[in-house]
TIDO-146526 format. One record per atom (N, C-alpha, C): chain; x, y negated, z negated; atom name. Coordinates in nm, 3 decimals. Atoms other than C-alpha are relative to their C-alpha. Layout:
N
<vexse c="A" c1="X" c2="Y" c3="Z" a="CA"/>
...
//
This chain:
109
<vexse c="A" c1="-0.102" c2="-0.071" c3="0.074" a="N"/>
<vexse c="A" c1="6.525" c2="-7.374" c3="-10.977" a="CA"/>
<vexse c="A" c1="0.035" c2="-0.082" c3="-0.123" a="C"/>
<vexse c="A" c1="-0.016" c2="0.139" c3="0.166" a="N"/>
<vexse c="A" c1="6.595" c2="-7.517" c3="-11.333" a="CA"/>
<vexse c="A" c1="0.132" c2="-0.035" c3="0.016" a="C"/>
<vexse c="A" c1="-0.081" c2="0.013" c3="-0.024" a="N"/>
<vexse c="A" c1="6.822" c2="-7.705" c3="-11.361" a="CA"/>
<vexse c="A" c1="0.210" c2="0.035" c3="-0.012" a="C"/>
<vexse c="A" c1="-0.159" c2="-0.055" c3="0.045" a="N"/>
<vexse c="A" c1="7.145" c2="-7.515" c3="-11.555" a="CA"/>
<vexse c="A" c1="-0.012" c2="0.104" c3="0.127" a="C"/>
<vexse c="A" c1="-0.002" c2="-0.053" c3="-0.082" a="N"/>
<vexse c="A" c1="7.085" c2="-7.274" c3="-11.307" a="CA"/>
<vexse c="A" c1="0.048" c2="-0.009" c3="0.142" a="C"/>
<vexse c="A" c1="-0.026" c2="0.071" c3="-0.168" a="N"/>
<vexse c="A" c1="7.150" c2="-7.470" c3="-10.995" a="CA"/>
<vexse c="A" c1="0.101" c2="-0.019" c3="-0.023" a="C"/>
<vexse c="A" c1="-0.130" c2="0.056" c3="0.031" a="N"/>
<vexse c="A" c1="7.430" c2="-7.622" c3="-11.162" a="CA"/>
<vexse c="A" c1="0.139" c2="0.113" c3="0.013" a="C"/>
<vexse c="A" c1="-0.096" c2="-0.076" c3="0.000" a="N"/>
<vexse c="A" c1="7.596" c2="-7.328" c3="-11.231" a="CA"/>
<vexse c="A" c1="0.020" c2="0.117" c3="0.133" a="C"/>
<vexse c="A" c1="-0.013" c2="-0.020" c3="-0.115" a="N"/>
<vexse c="A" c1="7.539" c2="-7.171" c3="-10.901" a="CA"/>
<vexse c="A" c1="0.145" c2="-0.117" c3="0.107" a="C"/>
<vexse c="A" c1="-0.058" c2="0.136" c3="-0.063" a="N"/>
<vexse c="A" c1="7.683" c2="-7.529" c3="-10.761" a="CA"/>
<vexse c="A" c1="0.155" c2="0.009" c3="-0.058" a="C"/>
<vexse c="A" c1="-0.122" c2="0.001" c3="0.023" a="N"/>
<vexse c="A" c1="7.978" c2="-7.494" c3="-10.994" a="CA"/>
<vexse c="A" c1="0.110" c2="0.089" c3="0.051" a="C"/>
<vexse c="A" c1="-0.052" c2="-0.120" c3="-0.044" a="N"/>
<vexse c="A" c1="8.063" c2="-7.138" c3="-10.899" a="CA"/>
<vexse c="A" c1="0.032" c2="-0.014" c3="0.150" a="C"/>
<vexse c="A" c1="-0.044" c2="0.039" c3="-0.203" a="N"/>
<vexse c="A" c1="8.055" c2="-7.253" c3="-10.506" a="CA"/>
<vexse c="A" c1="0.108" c2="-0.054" c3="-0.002" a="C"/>
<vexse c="A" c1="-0.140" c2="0.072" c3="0.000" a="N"/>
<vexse c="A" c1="8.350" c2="-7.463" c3="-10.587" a="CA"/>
<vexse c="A" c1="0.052" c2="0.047" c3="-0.032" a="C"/>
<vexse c="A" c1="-0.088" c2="-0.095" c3="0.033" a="N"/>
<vexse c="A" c1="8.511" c2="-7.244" c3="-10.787" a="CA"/>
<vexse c="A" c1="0.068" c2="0.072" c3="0.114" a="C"/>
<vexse c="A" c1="-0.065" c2="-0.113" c3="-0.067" a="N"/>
<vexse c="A" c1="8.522" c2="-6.995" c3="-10.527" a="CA"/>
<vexse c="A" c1="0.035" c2="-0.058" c3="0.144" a="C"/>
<vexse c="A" c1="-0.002" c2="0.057" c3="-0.066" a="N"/>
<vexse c="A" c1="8.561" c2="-7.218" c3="-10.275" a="CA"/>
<vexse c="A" c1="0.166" c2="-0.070" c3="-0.001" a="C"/>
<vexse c="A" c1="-0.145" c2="0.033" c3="0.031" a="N"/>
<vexse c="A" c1="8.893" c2="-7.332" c3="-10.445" a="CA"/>
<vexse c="A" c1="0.108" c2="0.085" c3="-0.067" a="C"/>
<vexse c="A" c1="-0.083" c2="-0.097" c3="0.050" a="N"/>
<vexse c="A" c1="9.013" c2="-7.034" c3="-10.509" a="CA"/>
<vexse c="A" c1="0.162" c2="0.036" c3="0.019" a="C"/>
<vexse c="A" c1="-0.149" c2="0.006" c3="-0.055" a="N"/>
<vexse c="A" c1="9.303" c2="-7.046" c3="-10.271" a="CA"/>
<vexse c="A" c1="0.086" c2="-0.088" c3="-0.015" a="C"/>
<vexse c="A" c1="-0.078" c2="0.097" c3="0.043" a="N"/>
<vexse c="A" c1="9.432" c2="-7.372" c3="-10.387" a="CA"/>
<vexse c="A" c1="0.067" c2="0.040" c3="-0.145" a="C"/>
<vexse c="A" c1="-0.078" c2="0.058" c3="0.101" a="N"/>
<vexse c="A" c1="9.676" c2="-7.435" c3="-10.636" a="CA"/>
<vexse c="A" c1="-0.047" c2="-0.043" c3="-0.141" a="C"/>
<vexse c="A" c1="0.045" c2="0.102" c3="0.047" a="N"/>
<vexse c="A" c1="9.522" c2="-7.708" c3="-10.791" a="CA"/>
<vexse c="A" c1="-0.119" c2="0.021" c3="-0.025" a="C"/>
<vexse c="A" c1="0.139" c2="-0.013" c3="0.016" a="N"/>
<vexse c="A" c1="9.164" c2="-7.580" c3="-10.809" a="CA"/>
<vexse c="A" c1="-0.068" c2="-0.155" c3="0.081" a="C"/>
<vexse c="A" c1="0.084" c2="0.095" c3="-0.070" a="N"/>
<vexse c="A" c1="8.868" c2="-7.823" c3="-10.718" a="CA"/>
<vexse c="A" c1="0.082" c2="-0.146" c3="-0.077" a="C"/>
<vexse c="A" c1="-0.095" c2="0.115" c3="0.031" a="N"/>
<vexse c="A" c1="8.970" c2="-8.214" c3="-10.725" a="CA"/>
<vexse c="A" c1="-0.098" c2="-0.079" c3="-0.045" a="C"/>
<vexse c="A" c1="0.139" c2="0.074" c3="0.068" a="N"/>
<vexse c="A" c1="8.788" c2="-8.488" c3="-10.934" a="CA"/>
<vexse c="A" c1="-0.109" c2="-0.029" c3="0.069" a="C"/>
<vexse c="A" c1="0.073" c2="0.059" c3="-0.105" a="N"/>
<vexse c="A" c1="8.610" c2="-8.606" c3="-10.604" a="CA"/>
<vexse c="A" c1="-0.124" c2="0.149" c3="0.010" a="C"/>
<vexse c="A" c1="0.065" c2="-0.111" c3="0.008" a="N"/>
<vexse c="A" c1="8.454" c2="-8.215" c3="-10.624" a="CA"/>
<vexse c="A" c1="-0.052" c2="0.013" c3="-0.130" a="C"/>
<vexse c="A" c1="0.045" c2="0.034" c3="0.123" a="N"/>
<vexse c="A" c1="8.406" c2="-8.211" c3="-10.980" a="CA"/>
<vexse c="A" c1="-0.149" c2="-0.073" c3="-0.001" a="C"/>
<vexse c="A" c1="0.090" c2="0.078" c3="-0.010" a="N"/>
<vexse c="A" c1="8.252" c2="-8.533" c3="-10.964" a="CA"/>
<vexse c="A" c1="-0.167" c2="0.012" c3="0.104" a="C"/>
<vexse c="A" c1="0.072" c2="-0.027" c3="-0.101" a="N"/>
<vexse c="A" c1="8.008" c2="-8.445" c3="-10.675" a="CA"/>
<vexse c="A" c1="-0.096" c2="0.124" c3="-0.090" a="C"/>
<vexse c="A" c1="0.086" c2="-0.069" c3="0.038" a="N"/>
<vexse c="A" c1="7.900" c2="-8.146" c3="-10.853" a="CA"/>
<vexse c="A" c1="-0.086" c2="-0.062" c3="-0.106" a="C"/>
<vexse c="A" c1="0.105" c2="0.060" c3="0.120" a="N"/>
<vexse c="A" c1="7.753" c2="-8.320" c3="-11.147" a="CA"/>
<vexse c="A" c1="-0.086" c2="-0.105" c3="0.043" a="C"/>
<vexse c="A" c1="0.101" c2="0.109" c3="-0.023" a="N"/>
<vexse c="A" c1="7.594" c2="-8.598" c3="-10.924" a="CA"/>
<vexse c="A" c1="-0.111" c2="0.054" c3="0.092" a="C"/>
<vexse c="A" c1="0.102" c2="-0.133" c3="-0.104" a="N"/>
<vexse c="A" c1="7.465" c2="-8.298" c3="-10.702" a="CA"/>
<vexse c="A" c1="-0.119" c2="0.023" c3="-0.113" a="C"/>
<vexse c="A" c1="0.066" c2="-0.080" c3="0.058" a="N"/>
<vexse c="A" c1="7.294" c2="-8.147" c3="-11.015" a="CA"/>
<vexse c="A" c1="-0.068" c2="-0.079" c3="-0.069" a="C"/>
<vexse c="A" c1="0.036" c2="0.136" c3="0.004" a="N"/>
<vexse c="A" c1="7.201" c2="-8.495" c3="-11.167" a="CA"/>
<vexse c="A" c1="-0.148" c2="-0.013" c3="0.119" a="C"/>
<vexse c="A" c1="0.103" c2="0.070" c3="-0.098" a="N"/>
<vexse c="A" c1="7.016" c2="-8.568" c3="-10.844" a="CA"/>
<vexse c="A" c1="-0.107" c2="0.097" c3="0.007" a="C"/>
<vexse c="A" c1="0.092" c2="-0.075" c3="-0.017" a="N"/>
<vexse c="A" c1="6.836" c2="-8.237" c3="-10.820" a="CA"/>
<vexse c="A" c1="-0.130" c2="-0.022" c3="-0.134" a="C"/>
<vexse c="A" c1="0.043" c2="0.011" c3="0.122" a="N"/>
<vexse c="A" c1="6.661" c2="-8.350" c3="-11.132" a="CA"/>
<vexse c="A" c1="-0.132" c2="-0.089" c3="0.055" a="C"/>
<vexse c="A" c1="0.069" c2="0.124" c3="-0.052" a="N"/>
<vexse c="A" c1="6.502" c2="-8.700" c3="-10.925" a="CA"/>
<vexse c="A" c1="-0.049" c2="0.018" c3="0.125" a="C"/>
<vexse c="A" c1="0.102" c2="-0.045" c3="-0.115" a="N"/>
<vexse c="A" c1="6.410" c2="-8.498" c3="-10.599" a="CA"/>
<vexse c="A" c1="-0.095" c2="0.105" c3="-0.031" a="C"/>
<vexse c="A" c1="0.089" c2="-0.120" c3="0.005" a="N"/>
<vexse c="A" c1="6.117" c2="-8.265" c3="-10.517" a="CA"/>
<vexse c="A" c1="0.065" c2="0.121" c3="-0.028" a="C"/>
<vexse c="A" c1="-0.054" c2="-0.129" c3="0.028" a="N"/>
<vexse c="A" c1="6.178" c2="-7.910" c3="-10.598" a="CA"/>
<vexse c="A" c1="0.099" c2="0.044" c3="0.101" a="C"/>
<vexse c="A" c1="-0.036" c2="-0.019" c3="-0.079" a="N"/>
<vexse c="A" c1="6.270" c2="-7.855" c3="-10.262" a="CA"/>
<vexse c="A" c1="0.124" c2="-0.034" c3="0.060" a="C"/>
<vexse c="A" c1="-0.112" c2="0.101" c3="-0.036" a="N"/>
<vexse c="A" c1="6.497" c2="-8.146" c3="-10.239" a="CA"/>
<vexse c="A" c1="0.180" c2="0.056" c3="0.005" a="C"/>
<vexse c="A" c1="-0.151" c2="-0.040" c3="-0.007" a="N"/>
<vexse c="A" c1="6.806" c2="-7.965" c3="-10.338" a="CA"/>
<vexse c="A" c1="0.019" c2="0.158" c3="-0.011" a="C"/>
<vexse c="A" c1="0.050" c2="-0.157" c3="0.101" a="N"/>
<vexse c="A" c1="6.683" c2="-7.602" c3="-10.420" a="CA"/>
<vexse c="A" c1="0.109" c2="0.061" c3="0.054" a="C"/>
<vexse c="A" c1="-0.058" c2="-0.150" c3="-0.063" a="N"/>
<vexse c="A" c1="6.942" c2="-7.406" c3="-10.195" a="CA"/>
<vexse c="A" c1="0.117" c2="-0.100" c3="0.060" a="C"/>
<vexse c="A" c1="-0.112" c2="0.056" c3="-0.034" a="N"/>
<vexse c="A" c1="7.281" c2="-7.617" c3="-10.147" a="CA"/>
<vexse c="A" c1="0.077" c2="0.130" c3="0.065" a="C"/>
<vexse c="A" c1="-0.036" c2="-0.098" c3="-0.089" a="N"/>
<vexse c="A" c1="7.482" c2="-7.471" c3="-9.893" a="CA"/>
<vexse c="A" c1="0.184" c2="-0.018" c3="0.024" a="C"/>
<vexse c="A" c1="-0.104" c2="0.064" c3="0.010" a="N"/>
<vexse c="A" c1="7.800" c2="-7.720" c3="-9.882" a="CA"/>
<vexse c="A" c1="-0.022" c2="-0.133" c3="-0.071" a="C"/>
<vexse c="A" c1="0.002" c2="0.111" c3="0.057" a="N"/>
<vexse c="A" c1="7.922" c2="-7.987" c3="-10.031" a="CA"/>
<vexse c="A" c1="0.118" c2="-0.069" c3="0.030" a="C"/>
<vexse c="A" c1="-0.107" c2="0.047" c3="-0.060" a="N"/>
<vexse c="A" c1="8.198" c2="-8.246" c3="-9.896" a="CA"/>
<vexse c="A" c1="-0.021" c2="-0.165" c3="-0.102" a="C"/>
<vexse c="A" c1="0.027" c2="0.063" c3="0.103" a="N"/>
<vexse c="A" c1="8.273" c2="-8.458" c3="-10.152" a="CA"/>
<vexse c="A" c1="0.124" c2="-0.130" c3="0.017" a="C"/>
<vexse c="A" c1="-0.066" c2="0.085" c3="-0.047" a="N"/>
<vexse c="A" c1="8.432" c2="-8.827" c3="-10.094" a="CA"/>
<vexse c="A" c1="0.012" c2="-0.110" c3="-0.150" a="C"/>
<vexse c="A" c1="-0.054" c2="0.016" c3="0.131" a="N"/>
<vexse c="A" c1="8.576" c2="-9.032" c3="-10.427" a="CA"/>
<vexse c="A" c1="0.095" c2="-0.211" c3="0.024" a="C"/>
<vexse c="A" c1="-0.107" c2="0.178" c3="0.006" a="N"/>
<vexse c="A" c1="8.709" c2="-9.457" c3="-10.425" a="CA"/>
<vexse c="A" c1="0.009" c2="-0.065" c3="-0.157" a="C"/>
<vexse c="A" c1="0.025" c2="0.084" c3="0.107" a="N"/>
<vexse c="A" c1="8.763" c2="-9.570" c3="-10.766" a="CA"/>
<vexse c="A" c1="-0.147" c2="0.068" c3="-0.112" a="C"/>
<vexse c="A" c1="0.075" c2="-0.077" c3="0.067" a="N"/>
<vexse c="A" c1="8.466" c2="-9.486" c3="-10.970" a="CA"/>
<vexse c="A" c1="-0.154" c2="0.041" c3="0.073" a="C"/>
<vexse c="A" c1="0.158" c2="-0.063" c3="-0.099" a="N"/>
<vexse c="A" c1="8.215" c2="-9.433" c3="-10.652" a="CA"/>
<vexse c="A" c1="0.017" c2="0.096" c3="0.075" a="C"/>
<vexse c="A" c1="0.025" c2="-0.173" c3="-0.085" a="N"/>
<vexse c="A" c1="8.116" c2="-9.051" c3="-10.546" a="CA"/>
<vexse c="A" c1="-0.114" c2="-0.024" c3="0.109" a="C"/>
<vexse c="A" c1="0.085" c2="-0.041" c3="-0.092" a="N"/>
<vexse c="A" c1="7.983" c2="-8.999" c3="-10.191" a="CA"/>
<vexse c="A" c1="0.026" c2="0.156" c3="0.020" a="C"/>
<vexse c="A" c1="0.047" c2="-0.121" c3="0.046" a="N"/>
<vexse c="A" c1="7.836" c2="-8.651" c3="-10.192" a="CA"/>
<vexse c="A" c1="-0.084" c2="0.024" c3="0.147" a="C"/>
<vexse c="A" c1="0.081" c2="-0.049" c3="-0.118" a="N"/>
<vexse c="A" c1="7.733" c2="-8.504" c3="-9.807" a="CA"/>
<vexse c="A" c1="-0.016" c2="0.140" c3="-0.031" a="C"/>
<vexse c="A" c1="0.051" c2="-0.117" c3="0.042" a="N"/>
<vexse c="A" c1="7.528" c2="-8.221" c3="-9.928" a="CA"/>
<vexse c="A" c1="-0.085" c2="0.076" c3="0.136" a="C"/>
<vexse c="A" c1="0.125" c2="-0.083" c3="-0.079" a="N"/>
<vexse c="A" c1="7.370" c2="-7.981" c3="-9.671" a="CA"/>
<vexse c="A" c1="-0.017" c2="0.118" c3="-0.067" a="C"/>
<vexse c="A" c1="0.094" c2="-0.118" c3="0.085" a="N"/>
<vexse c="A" c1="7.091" c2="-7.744" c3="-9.800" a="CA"/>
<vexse c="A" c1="-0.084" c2="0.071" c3="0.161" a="C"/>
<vexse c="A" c1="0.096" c2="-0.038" c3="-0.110" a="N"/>
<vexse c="A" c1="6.887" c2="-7.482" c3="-9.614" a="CA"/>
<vexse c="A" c1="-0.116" c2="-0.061" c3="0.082" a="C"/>
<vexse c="A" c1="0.096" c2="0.120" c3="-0.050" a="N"/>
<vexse c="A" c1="6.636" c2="-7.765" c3="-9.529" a="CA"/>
<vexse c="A" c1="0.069" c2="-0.119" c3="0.110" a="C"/>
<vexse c="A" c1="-0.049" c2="0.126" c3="-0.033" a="N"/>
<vexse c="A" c1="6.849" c2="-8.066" c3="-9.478" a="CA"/>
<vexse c="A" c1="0.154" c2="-0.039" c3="-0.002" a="C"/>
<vexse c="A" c1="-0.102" c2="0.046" c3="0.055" a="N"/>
<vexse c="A" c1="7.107" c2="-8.269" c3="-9.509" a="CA"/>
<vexse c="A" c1="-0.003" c2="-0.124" c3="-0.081" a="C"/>
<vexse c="A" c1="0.007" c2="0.112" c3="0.095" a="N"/>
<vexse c="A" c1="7.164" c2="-8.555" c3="-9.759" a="CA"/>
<vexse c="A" c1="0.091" c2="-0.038" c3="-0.040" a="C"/>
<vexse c="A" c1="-0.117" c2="0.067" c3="0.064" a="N"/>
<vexse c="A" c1="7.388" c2="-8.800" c3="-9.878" a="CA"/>
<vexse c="A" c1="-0.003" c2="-0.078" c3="-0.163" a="C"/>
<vexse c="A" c1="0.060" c2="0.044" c3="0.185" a="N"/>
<vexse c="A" c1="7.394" c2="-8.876" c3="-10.285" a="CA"/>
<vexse c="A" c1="0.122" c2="-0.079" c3="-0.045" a="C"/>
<vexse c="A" c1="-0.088" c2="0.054" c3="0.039" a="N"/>
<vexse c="A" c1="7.584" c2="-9.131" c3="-10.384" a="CA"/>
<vexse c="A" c1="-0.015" c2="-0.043" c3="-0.182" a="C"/>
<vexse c="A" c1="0.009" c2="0.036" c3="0.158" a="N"/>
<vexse c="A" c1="7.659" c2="-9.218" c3="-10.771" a="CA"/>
<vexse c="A" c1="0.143" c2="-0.082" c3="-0.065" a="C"/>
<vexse c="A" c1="-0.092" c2="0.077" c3="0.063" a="N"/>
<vexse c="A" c1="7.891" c2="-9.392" c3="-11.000" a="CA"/>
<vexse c="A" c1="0.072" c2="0.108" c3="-0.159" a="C"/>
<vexse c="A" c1="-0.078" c2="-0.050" c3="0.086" a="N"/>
<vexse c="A" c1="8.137" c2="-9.226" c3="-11.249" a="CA"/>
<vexse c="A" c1="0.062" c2="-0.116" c3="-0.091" a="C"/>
<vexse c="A" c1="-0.032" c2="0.085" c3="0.128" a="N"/>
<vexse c="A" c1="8.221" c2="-9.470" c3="-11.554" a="CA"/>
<vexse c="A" c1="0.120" c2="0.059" c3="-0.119" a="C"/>
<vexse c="A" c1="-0.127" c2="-0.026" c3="0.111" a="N"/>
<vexse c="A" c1="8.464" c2="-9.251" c3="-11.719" a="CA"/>
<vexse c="A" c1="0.067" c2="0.136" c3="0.056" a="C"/>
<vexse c="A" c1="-0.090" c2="-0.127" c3="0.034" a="N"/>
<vexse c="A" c1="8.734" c2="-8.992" c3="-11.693" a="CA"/>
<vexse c="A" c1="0.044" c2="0.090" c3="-0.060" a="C"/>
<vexse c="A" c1="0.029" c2="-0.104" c3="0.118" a="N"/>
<vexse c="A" c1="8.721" c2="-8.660" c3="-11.762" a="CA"/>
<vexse c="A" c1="0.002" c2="0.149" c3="0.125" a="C"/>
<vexse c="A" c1="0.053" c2="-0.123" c3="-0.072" a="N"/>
<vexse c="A" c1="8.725" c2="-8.267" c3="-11.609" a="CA"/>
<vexse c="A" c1="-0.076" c2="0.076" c3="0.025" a="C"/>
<vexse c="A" c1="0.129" c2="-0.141" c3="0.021" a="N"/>
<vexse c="A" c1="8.456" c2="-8.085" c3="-11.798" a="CA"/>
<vexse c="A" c1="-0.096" c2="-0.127" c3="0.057" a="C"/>
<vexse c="A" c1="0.146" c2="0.060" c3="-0.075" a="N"/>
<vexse c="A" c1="8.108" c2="-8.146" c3="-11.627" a="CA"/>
<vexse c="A" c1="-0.085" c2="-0.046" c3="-0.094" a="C"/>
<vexse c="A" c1="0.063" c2="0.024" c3="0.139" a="N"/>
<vexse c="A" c1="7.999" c2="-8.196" c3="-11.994" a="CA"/>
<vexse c="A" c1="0.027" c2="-0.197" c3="-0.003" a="C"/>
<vexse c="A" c1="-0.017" c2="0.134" c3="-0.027" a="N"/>
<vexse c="A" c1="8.180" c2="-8.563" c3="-11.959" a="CA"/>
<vexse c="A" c1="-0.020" c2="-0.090" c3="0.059" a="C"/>
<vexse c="A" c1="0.002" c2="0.096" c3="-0.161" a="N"/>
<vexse c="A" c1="8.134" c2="-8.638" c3="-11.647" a="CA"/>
<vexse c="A" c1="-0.212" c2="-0.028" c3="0.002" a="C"/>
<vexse c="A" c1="0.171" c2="0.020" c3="-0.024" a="N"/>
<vexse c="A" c1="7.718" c2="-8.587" c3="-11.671" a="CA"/>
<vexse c="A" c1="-0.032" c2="-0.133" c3="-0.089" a="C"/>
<vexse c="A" c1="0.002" c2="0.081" c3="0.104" a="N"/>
<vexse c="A" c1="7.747" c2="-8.814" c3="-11.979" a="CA"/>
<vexse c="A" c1="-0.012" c2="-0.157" c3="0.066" a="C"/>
<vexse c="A" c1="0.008" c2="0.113" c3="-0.017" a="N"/>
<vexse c="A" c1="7.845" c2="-9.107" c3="-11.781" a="CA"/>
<vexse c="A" c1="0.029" c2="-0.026" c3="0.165" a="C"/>
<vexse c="A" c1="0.016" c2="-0.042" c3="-0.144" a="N"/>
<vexse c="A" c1="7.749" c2="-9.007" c3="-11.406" a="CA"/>
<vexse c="A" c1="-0.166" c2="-0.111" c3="0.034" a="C"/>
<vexse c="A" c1="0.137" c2="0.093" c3="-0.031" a="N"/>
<vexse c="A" c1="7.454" c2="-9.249" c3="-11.261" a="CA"/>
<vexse c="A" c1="-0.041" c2="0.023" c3="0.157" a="C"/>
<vexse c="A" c1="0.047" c2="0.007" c3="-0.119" a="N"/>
<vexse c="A" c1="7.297" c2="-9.176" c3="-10.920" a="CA"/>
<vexse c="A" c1="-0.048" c2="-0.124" c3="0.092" a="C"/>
<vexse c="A" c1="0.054" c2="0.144" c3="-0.069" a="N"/>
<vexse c="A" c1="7.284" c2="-9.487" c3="-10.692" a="CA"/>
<vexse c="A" c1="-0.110" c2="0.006" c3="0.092" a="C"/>
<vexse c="A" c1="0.067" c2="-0.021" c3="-0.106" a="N"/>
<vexse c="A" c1="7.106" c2="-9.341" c3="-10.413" a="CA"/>
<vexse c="A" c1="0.009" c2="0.162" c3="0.021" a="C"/>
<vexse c="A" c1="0.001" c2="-0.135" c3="-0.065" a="N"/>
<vexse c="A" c1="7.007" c2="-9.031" c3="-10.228" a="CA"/>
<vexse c="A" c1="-0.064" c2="-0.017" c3="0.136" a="C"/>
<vexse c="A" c1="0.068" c2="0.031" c3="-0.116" a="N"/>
<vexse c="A" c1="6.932" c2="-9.049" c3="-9.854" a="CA"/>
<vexse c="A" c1="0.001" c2="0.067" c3="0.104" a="C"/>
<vexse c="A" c1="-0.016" c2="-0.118" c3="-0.126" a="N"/>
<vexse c="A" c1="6.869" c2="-8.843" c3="-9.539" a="CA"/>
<vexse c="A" c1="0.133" c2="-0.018" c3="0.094" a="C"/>
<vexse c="A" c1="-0.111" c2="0.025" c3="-0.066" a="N"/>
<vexse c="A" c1="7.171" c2="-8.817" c3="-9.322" a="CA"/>
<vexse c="A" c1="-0.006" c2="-0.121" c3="0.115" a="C"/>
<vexse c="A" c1="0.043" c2="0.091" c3="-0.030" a="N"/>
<vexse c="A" c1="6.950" c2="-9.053" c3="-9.091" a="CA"/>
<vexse c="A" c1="-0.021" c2="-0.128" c3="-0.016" a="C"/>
<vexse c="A" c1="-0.009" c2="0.145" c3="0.107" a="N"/>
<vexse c="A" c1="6.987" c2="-9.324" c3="-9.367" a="CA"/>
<vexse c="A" c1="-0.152" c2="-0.021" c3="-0.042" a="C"/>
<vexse c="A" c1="0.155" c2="0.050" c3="0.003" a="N"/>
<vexse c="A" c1="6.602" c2="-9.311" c3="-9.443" a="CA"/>
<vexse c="A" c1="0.036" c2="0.061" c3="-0.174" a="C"/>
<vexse c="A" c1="-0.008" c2="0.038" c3="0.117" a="N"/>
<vexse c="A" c1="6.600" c2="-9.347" c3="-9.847" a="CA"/>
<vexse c="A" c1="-0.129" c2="0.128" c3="-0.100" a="C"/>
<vexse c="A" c1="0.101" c2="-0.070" c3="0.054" a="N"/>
<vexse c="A" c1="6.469" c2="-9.083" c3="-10.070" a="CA"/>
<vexse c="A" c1="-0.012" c2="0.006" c3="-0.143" a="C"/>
<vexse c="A" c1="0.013" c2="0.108" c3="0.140" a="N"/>
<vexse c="A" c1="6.604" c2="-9.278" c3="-10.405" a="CA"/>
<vexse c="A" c1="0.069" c2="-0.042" c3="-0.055" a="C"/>
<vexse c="A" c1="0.142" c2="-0.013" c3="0.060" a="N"/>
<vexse c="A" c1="6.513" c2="-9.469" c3="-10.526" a="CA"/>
<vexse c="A" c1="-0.062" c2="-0.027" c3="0.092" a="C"/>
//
């Protein structure tokens, strides 16, 4: 799936996902989506093609990202360097540390 495509699928899940809140999605969601769509970039096609959830965990400027897809599950961790809402900012200075099976077996780097 290319990648604006996924993204904006990915964004729209949260959206509607935070529909009933207040507050909409929270930086820790935000953040997650852009390291979600980031990562789909550095796996196989397969790797992220069909996200299903996303549970998105946030300390300071490190995003853990427990993604399950119709395949799998995976954990994507990354680093956020600056503050910001739009996904335009956040991709800018978003870095992927890792991506790994829920098993802990390493798929990158």
């Amino acid at each position: 799936m290319p990648r604006s495509r996924f993204f904006l699928v990915l964004v729209t899940g949260l959206g509607l996902a935070a529909c009933g809140q207040e507050t909409g999605p929270s930086q820790a969601d935000r953040a997650c989506a852009v390291a979600v769509d980031l990562a789909a970039d550095l796996l196989p096609e397969e790797g992220l093609s069909t996200v299903t959830s996303i549970k998105a965990g946030m300390s300071g400027q490190a995003v853990s990202c427990a993604v399950t897809t119709e395949q799998t599950s995976l954990m994507v961790d990354a680093t956020v360097s600056c503050e910001g809402d739009e996904p335009q900012s956040l991709e800018s200075c978003t870095v992927i540390d890792g991506v790994q099976r829920m098993d802990g077996t390493p798929i990158y780097p």
